[in-house]
C-alpha positions in Angstrom: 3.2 -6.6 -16.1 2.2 -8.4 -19.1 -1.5 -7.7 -19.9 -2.7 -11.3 -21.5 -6.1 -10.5 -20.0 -8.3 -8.3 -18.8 -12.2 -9.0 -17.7 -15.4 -6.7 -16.0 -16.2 -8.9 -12.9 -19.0 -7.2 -11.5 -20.2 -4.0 -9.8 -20.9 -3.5 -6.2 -22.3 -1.3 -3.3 -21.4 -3.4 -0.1 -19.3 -5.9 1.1 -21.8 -8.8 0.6 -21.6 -8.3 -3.2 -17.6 -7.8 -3.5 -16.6 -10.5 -5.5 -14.8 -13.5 -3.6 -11.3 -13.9 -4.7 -8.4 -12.9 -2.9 -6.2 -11.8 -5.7 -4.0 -8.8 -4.8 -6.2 -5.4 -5.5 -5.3 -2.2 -5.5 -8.2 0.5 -6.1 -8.6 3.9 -8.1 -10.5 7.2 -6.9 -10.2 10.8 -7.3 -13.3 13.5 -8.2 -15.6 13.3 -11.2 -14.0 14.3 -14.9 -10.7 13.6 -13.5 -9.5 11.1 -16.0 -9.7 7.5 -13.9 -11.6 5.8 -16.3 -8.2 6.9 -19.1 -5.9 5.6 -16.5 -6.7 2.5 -15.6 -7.5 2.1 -19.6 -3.9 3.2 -20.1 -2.7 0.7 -17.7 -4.1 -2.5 -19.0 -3.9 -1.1 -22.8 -7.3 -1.6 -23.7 -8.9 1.5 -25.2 -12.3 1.3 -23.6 -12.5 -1.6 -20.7 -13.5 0.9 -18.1 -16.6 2.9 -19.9 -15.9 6.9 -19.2 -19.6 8.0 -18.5 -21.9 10.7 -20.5 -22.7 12.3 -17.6 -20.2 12.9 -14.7 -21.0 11.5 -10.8 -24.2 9.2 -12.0 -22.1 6.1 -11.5 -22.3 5.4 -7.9 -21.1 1.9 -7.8 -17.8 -0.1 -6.7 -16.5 -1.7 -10.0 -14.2 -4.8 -10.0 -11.7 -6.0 -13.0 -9.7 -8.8 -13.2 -6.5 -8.9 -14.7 -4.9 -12.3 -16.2 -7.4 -14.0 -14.5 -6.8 -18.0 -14.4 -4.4 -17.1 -17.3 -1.0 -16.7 -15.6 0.9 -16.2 -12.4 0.0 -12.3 -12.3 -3.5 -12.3 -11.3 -4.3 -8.1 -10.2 -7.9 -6.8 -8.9 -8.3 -3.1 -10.4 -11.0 -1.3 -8.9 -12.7 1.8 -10.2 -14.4 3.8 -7.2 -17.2 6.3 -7.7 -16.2 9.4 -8.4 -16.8 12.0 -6.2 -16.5 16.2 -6.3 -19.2 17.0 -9.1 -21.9 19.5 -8.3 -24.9 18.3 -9.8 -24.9 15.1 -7.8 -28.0 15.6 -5.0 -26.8 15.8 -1.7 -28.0 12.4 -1.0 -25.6 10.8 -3.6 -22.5 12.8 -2.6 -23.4 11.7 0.8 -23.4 7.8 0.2 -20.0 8.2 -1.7 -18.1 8.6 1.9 -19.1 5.4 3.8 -19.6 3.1 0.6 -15.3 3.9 0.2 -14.8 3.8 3.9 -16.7 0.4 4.3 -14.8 -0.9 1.0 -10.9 -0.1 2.3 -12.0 -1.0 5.6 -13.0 -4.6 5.2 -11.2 -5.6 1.6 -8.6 -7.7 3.2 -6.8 -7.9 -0.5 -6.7 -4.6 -0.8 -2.8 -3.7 -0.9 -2.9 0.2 -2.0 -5.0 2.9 -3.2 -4.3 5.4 -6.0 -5.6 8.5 -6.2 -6.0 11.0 -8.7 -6.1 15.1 -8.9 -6.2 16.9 -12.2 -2.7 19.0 -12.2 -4.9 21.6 -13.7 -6.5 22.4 -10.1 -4.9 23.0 -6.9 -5.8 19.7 -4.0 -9.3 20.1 -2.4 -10.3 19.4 1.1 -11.5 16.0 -0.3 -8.0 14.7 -1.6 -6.3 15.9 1.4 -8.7 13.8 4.1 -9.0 11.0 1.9 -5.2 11.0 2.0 -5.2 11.8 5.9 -7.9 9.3 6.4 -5.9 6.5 4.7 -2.6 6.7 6.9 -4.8 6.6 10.3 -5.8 3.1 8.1 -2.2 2.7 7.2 -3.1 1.9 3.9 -0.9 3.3 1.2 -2.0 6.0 -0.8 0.0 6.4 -4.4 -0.6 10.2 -5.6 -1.0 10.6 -9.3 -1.3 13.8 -11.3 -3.5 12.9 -14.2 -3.8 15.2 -17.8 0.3 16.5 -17.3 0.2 16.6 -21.1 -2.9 19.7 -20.7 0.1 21.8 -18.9 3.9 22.6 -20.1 7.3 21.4 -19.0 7.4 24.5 -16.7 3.6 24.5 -15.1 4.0 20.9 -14.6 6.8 21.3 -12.3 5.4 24.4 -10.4 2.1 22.0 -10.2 4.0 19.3 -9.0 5.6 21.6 -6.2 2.3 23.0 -5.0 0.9 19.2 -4.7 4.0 18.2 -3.2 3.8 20.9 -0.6 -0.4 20.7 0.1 0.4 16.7 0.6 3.7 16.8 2.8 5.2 14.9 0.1 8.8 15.0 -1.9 8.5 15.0 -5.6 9.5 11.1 -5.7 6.7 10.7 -4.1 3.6 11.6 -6.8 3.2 10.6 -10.1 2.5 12.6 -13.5 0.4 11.4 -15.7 -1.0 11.6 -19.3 -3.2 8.6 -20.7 -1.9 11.4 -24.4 1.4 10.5 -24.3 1.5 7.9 -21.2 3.7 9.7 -19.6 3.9 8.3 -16.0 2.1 4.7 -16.8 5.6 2.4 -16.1 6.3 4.5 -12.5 2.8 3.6 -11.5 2.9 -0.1 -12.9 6.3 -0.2 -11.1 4.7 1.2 -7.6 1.9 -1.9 -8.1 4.7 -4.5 -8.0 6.0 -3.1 -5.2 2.9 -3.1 -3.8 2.1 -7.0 -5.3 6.0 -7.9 -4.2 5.1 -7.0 -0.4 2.4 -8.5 -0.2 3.5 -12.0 -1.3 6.4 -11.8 0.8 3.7 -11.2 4.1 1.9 -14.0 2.4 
């Protein structure tokens, strides 16, 4: 996709405040620290669009970002979900993070996909495999990226790959590694998102 624009739309915490377009959107999560903000950076090439926070699981909020907007054909909807996973977050805050991203995927009717993201450093916790579980009782496709490859070599990458592939019931076609470094991996994922974008105008 050719990036001609990119704009910070608003933030949210329920449906009433999601913004009202119906462009086609496809959504980011995965824990605290684990490199979403670098990602989506990487994908729209713009160095510091999404803000990559100070302090780890303080931002709490559903944040939209348009994408060509009223500029071409290729309008997009990135959305940066709270992170979730970090320890210092009270109870209270972890515990919002749940049903705010269960109300979100439930009722965005533009919502076409949702990527997530693990840190091939760490093996997948409880909360990537429900999330992942949790989306195909939705039937909403789930893209499976492992961010900060470039942290690991040639050889860990592919044993790290293997383990993910096995913990998610998945082949190796079938999840994504990623480095915002070197940008390894940011052309499969654009090309899963016009998949995504290509089925959904054809149900259109």
């Amino acid at each position: 996709m050719k990036i001609s624009a990119v704009e910070f739309v608003k933030s949210a915490v329920q449906p009433a405040h999601y913004p009202e377009y119906d462009f086609p959107e496809i959504a980011f999560a995965g824990r605290s620290n684990v490199g979403k903000s670098s990602l989506i950076n990487t994908l729209i090439n713009r160095r510091d669009m999404v803000k990559t926070s100070s302090r780890p699981g303080c931002t709490q909020l559903i944040n939209f970002f348009l994408v060509n907007g009223n500029v071409t054909q290729e309008e997009l909807s990135l959305v940066d979900l709270p992170g979730y996973g970090y320890a210092k977050v009270s109870k209270k805050i972890r515990a919002q993070w749940q049903p705010m991203v269960e109300t979100y995927v439930g009722t965005r009717e533009n919502l076409l996909g949702l990527i997530l993201l693990v840190d091939i450093r760490r093996e997948p916790g409880k909360e990537e495999l429900d999330m992942v579980r949790w989306l195909e009782t939705k039937q909403m496709p789930c893209l499976l990226v492992l961010t900060k490859a470039d942290k690991l070599s040639k050889t860990k990458q592919i044993k790290q790959l293997d383990a993910a592939c096995t913990a998610f019931n998945r082949d190796r076609n079938g999840i994504i590694l990623f480095s915002a470094k070197t940008r390894q991996g940011r052309q499969t994922i654009w090309y899963e998102i016009h998949n995504l974008i290509d089925w959904y105008q054809e149900e259109e």
